[in-house]
DONU-762935 format. One record per residue (C-alpha): x, y, z; residue number from 0. Coordinates in pm, 1 decimal. Example, Ala and Ser with C-alpha at 12.3 -4.5 7.8 and 13.67 -1.06 7.14 Angstrom:
BEGIN
((1230.0; -450.0; 780.0); 0);
((1367.0; -106.0; 714.0); 1);
***
This chain:
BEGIN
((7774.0; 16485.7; 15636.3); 0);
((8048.6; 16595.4; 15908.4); 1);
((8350.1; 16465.3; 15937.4); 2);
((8266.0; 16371.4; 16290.9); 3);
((7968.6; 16146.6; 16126.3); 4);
((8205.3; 15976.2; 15868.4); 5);
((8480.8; 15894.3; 16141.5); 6);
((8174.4; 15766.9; 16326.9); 7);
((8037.3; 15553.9; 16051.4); 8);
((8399.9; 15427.0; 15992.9); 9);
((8378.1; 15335.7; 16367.1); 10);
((8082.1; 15134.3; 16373.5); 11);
((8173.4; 14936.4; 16076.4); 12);
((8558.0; 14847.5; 16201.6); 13);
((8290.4; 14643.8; 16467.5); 14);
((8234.6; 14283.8; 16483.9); 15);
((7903.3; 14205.1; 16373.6); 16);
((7707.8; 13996.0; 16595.4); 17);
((7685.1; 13690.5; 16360.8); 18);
((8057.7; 13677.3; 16325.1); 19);
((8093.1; 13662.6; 16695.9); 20);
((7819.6; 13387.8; 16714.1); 21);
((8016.7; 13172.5; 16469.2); 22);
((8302.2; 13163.9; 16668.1); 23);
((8117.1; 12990.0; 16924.8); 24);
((7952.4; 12792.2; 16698.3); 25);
((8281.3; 12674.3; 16537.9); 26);
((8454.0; 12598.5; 16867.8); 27);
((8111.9; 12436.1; 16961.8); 28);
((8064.0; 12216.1; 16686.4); 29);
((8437.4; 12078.3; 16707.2); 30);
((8397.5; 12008.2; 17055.3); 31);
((8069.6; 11835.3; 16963.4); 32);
((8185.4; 11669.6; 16677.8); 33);
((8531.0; 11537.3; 16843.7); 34);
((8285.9; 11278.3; 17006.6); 35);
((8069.7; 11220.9; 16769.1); 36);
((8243.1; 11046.4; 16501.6); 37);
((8057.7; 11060.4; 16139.1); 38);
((7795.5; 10789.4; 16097.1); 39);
((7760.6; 10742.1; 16469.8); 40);
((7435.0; 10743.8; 16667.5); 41);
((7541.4; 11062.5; 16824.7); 42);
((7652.5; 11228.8; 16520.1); 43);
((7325.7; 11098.2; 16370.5); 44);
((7135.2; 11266.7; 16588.9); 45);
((7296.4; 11595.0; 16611.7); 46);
((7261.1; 11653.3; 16213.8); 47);
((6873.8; 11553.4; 16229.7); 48);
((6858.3; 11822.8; 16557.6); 49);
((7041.4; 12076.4; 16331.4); 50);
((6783.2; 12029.8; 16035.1); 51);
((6477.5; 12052.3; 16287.6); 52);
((6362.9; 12454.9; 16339.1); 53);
((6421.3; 12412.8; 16693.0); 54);
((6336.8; 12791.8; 16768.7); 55);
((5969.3; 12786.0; 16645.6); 56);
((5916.6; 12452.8; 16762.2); 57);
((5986.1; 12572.4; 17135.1); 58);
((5817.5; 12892.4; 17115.1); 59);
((5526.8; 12668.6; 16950.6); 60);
((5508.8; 12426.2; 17253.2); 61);
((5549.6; 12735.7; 17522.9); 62);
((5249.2; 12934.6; 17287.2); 63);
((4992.8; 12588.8; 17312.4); 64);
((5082.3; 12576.1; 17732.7); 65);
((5042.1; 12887.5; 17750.9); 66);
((4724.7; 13000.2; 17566.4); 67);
((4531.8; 12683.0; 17667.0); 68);
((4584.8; 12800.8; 18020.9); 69);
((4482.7; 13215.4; 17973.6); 70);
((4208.9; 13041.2; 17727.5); 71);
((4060.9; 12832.4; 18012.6); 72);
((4054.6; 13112.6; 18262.7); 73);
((3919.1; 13310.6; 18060.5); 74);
((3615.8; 13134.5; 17827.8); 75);
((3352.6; 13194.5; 18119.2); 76);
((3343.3; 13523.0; 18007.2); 77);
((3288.6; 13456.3; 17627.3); 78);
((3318.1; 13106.9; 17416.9); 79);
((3504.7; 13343.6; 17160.9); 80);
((3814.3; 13339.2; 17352.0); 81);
((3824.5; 12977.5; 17193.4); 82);
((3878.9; 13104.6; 16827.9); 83);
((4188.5; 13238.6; 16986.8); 84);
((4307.0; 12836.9; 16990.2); 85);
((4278.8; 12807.9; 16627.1); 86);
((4642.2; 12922.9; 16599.2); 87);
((4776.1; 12639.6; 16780.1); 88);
((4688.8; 12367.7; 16481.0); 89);
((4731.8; 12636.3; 16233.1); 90);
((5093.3; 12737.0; 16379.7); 91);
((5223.0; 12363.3; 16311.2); 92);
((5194.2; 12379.2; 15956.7); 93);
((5406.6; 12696.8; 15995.0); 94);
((5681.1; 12575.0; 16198.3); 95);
((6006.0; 12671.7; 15941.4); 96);
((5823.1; 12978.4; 15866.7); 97);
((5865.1; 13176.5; 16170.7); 98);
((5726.7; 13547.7; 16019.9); 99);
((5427.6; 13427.4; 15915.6); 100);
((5391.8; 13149.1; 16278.8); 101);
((5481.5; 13506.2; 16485.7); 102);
((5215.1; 13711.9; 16306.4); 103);
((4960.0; 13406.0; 16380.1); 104);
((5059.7; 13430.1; 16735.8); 105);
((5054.8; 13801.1; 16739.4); 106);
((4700.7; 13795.7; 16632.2); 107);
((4547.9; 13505.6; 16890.2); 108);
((4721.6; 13695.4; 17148.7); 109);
((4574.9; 14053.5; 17029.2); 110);
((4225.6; 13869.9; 16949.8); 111);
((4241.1; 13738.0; 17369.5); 112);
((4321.3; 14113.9; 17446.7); 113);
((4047.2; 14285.3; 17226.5); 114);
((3751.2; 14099.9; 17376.3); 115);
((3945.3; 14134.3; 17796.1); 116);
((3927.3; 14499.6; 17699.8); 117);
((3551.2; 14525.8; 17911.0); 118);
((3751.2; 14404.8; 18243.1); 119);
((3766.4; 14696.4; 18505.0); 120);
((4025.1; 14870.4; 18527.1); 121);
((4233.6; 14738.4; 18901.6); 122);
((4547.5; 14968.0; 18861.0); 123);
((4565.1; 15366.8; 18865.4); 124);
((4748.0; 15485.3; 18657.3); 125);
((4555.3; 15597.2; 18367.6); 126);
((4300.4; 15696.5; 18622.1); 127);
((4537.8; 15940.5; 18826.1); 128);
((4628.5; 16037.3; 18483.9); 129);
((4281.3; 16129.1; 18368.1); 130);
((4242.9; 16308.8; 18739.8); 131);
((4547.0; 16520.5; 18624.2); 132);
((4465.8; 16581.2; 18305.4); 133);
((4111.5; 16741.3; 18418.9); 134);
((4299.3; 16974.6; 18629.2); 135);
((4528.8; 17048.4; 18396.9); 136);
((4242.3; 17127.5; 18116.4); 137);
((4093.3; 17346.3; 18411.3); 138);
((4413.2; 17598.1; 18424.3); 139);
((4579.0; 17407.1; 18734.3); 140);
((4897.5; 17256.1; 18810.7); 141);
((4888.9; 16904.3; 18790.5); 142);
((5224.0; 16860.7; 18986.6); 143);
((5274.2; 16880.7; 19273.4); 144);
((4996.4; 16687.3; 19491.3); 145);
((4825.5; 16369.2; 19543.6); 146);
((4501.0; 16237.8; 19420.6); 147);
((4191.4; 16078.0; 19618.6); 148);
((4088.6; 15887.0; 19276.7); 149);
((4447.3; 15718.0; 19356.1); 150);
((4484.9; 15314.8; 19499.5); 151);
((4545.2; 15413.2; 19755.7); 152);
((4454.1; 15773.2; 19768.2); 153);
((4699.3; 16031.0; 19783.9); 154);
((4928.1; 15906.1; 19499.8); 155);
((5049.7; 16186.9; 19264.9); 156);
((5083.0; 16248.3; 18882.5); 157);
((5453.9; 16211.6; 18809.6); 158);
((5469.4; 16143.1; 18450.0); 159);
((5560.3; 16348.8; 18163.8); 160);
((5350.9; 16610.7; 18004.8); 161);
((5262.0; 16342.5; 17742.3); 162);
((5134.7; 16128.6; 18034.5); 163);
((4791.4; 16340.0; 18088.7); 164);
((4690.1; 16242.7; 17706.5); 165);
((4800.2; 15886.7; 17691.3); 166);
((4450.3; 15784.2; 17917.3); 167);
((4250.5; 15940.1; 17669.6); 168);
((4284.3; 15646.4; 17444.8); 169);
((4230.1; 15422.1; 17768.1); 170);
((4282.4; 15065.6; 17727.6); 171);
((4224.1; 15050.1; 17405.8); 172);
((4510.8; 15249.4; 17326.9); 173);
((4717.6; 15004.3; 17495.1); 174);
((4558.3; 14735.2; 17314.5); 175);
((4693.8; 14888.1; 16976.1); 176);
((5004.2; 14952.4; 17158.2); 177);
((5016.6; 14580.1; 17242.2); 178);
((4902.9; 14512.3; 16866.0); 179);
((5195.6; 14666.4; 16700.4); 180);
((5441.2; 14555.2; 16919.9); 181);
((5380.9; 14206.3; 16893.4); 182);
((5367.6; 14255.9; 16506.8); 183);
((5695.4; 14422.1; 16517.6); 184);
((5826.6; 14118.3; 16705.4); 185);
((5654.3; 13879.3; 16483.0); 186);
((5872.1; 14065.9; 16177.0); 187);
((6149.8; 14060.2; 16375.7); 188);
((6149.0; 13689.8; 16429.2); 189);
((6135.2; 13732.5; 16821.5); 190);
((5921.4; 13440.0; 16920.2); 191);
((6004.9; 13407.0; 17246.7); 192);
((5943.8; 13715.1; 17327.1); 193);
((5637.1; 13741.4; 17161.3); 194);
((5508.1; 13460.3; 17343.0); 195);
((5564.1; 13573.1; 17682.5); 196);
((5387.4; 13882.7; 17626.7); 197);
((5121.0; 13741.0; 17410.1); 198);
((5006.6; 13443.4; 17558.3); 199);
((5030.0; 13502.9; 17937.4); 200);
((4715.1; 13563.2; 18141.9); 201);
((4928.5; 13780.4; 18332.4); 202);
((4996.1; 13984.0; 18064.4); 203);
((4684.9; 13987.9; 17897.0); 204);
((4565.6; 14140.5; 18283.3); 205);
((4786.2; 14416.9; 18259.5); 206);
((4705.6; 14486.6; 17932.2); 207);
((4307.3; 14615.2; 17995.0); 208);
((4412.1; 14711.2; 18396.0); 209);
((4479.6; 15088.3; 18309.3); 210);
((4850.2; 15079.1; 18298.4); 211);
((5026.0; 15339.6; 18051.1); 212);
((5356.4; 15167.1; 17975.0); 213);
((5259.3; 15001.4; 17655.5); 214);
((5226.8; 15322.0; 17402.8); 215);
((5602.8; 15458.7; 17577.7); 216);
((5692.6; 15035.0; 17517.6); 217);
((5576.4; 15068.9; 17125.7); 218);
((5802.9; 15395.2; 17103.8); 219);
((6072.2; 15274.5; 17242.2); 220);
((6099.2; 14972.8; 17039.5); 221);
((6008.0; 15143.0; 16715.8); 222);
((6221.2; 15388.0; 16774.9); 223);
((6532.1; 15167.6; 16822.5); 224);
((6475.5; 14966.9; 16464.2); 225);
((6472.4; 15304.0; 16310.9); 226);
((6810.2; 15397.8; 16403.2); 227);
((6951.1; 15034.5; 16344.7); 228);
((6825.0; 15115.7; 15953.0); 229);
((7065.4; 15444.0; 16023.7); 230);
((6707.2; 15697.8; 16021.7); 231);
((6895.9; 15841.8; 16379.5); 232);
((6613.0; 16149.3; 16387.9); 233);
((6322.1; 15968.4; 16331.1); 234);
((6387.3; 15686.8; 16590.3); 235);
((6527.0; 15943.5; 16824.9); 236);
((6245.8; 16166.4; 16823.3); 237);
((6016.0; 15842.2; 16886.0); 238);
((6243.1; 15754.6; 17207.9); 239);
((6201.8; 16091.6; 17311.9); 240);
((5833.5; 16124.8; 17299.7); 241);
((5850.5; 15776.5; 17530.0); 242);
((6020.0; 15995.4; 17773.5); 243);
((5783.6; 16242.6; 17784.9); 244);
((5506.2; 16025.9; 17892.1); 245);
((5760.2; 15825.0; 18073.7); 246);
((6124.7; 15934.8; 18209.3); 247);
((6224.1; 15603.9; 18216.0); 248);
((6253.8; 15614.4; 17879.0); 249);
((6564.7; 15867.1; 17949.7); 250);
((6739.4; 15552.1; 18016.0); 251);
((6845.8; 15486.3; 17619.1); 252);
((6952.5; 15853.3; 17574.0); 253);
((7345.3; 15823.2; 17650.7); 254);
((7368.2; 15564.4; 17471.4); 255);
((7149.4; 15647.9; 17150.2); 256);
((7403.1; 15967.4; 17158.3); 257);
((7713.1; 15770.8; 17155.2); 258);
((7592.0; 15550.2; 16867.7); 259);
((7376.4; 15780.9; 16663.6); 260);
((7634.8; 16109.5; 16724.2); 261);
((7571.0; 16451.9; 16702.3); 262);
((7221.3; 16457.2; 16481.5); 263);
((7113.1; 16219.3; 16752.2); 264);
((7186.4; 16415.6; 17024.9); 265);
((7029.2; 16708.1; 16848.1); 266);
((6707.4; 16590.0; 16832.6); 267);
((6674.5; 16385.5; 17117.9); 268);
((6735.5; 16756.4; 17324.1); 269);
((6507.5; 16906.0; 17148.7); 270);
((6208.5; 16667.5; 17092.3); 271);
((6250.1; 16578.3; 17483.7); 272);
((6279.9; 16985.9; 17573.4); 273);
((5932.8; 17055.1; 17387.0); 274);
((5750.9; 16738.4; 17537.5); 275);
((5891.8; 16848.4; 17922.3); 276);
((5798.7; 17254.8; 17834.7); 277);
((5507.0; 17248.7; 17986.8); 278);
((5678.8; 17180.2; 18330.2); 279);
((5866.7; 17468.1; 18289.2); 280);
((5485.0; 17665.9; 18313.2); 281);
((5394.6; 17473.3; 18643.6); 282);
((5704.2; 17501.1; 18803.0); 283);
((6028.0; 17204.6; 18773.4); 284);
((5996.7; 17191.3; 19204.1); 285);
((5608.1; 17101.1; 19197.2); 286);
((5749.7; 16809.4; 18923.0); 287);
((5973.8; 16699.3; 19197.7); 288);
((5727.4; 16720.1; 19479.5); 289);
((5581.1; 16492.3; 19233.9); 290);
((5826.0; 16227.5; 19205.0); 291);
((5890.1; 16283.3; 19596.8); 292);
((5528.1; 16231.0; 19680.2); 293);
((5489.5; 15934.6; 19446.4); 294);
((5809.5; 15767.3; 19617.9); 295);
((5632.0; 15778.4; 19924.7); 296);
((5323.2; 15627.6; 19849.3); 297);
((5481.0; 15341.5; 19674.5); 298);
((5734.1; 15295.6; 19946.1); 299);
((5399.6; 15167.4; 20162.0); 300);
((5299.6; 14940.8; 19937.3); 301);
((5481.7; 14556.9; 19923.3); 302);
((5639.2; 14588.2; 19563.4); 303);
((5839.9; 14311.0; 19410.9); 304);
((6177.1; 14502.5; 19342.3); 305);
((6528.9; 14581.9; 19525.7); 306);
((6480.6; 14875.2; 19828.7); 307);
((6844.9; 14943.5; 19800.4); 308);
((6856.9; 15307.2; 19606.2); 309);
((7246.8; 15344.5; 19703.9); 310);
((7306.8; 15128.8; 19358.9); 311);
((7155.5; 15387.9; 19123.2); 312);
((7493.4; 15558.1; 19154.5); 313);
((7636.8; 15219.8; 18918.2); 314);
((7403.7; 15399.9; 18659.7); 315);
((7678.9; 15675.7; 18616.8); 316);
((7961.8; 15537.3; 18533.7); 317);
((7743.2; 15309.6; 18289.0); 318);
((7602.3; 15641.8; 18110.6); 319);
((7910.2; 15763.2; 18064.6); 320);
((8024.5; 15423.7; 17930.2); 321);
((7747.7; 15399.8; 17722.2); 322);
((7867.6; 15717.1; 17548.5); 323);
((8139.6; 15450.8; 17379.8); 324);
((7929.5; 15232.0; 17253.2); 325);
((7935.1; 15190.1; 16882.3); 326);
((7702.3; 14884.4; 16785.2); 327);
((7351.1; 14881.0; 16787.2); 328);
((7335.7; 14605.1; 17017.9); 329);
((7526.4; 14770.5; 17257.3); 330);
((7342.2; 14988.2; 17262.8); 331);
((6981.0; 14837.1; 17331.2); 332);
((7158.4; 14635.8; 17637.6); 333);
((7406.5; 14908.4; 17789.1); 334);
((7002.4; 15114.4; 17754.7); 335);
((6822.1; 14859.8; 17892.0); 336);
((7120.2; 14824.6; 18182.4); 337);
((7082.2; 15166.4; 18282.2); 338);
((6689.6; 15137.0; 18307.9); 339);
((6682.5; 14811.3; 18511.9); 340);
((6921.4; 14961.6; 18778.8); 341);
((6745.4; 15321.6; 18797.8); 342);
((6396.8; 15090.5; 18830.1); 343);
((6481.9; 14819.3; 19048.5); 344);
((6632.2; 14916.2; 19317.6); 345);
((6356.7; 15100.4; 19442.4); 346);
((6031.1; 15098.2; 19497.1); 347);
((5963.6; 15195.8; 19138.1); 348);
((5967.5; 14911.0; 18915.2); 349);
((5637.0; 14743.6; 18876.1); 350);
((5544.9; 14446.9; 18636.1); 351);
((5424.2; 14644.8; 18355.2); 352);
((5822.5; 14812.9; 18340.6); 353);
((5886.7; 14505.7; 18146.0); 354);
((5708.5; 14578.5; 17859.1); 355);
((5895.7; 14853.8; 17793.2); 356);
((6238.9; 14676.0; 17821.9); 357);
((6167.1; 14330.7; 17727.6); 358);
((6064.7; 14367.6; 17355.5); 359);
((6417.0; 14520.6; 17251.2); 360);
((6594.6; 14328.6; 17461.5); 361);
((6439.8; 13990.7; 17333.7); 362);
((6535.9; 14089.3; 16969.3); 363);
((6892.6; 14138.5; 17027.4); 364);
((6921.9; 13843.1; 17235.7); 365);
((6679.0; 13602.3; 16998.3); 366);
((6885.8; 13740.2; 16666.0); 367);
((7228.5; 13647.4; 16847.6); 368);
((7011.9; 13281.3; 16922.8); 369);
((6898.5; 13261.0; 16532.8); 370);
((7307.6; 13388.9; 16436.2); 371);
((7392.9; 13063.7; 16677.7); 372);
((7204.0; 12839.2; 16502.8); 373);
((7325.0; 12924.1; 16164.9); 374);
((7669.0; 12888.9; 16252.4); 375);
((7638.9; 12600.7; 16393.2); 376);
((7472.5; 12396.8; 16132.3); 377);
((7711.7; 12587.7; 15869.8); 378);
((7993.0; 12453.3; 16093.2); 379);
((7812.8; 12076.8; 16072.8); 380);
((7770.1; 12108.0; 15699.0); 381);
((8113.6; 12189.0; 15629.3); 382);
((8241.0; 11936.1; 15859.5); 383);
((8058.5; 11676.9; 15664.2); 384);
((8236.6; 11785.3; 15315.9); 385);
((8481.9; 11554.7; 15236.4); 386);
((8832.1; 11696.5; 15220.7); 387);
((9034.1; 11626.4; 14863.0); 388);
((9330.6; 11421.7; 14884.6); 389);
((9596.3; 11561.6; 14604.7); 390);
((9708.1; 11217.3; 14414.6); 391);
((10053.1; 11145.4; 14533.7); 392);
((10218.3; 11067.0; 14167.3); 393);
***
């Protein structure tokens, strides 16, 4: 190991952990609560039985039944098997304090509701401009560099990565599996919340089968990130960097993945991304951009749900470089997922099925600093109800 990789690991451990922050709060929290809630009072009553309740499943629970019952009846017209995916709901209240095993029953009702939505047509384009550009390419053409008549509406572009033409030849199934190991990550993760909003929304479940490609690039992302918290920087690295070459949003963790993983990081997030983009080199970098150009303008005509202000991709920069700082693992997910939203957002670029890419990491930092809460605060209650020794005065 280098000595610039042991002053880094010396670095990251000098950090405050994220459960030592959250029991700060916690401890300031509970006093505050506590200071008017006098032991044996109604109040004080009620906050210990909150504390002992697994308030975290029991919300995702209740947000899993609204939501399932509703994509369930919307759904059931097209098959009465979409019912068995209701099972989970009286199943997932005898589970309730054990959250891996209620997560991986909600992973699997959700992936069960997407398996049999996977004969819907397919009402967005990009996997079938993809397939368009992958024929061309497979036919010795460029496919940079003009737009497509298969496009909605016509004329749209291919302005993926090279990876991008062989992502739609696993169609929507291959998102389906995407979707599948995702939502089992999250279940093992303990991100619930998460899990449900992706799982067990009909507008999710939509996307899933409507011939998007951001779910494999999602999977990467995500998988890629837990590998490097377990400190294997080249494996998750070269998984991020395979994201970006079906997707260049994906580019959008790479500062920041350098300034917490170091130089091996760096190393092979260069070179797995400079062997996935080589091809472009062969077609030419300026039919790329005519690419990217020509897909700007065809999106700009369409009514998309995002900020038209492009001038604030510039607060990206400073960000990057920022992000080059970071030294927990945390920090690094967010200052990543920072640096996507504002490159995606503010223009006419950022459609619904971005999220999936960004949300999944996101939601486990944020639900672990929610579980780290918790725990705090009911350590804080528990010591607060020890009684303190008196020494004997003699």
């Amino acid at each position: 190991m280098s000595t610039f990789d042991l002053t880094h690991e010396r670095t990251v451990a000098r950090v405050p952990p994220l459960a030592s922050m959250s029991r700060r709060v916690a401890e300031w929290l509970i006093a505050l609560l506590l200071g008017t809630a006098r032991p044996g009072s109604p109040g004080r009553r009620g906050l210990d039985h909150l504390l002992s309740l697994p308030v975290a499943s029991i919300v995702a629970y209740v947000a899993f039944t609204l939501m399932m019952l509703r994509t369930v009846d919307s759904l059931a017209h097209r098959s009465p098997l979409y019912l068995l995916a209701l099972l989970a709901i009286p199943a997932g209240w005898f589970l309730l304090r054990r959250p891996i095993a209620l997560g991986l029953l909600l992973a699997v009702s959700s992936i069960w509701v997407r398996m049999l939505y996977l004969g819907a047509p397919e009402t967005c384009d990009q996997m079938i401009v993809s397939r368009a550009a992958l024929s061309v390419a497979l036919g010795g053409g460029n496919p940079y560099g003009f737009g497509y008549a298969e496009s909605v509406p016509p004329g749209a572009p291919f302005p993926y990565g090279p990876l991008g033409l062989l992502t739609p030849v696993l169609g929507p199934a291959g998102e389906t599996l995407a979707f599948a190991a995702v939502a089992m990550i999250l279940a093992w993760q303990r991100a619930l919340f998460t899990l449900v909003f992706f799982g067990a929304s009909l507008q999710w479940v939509e996307l899933g089968a409507c011939g998007m490609n951001d779910m494999i690039p999602a999977l990467l992302v995500v998988g890629g990130l837990l590998l490097v918290e377990r400190r294997r920087h080249v494996a998750g690295s070269v998984l991020v960097a395979l994201s970006a070459g079906i997707k260049p949003y994906s580019f959008a963790w790479f500062p920041a993945l350098i300034g917490y993983g170091g130089v091996t990081t760096a190393i092979a997030l260069i070179v797995t991304a400079g062997l996935a983009w080589l091809p472009v080199l062969v077609w030419g970098p300026m039919s790329y951009l005519d690419s990217v150009k020509g897909a700007w303008v065809v999106q700009h005509r369409q009514d998309q749900n995002t900020i038209d202000m492009p001038i604030l991709r510039v607060l990206a920069l400073p960000l990057a470089a920022l992000s080059l700082l970071v030294r927990s693992w945390e920090g690094m997910v967010l200052i990543g997922a920072a640096i996507f939203v504002l490159m995606m957002a503010t223009d006419y670029w950022m459609s619904l099925g971005y999220w999936m890419v960004v949300l999944p990491p996101v939601g486990i930092v944020l639900e672990r600093a929610l579980r780290a809460f918790g725990a705090s605060l009911r350590e804080a209650a528990a010591e607060d109800r020890v009684p303190v020794a008196v020494p004997a005065v003699s």
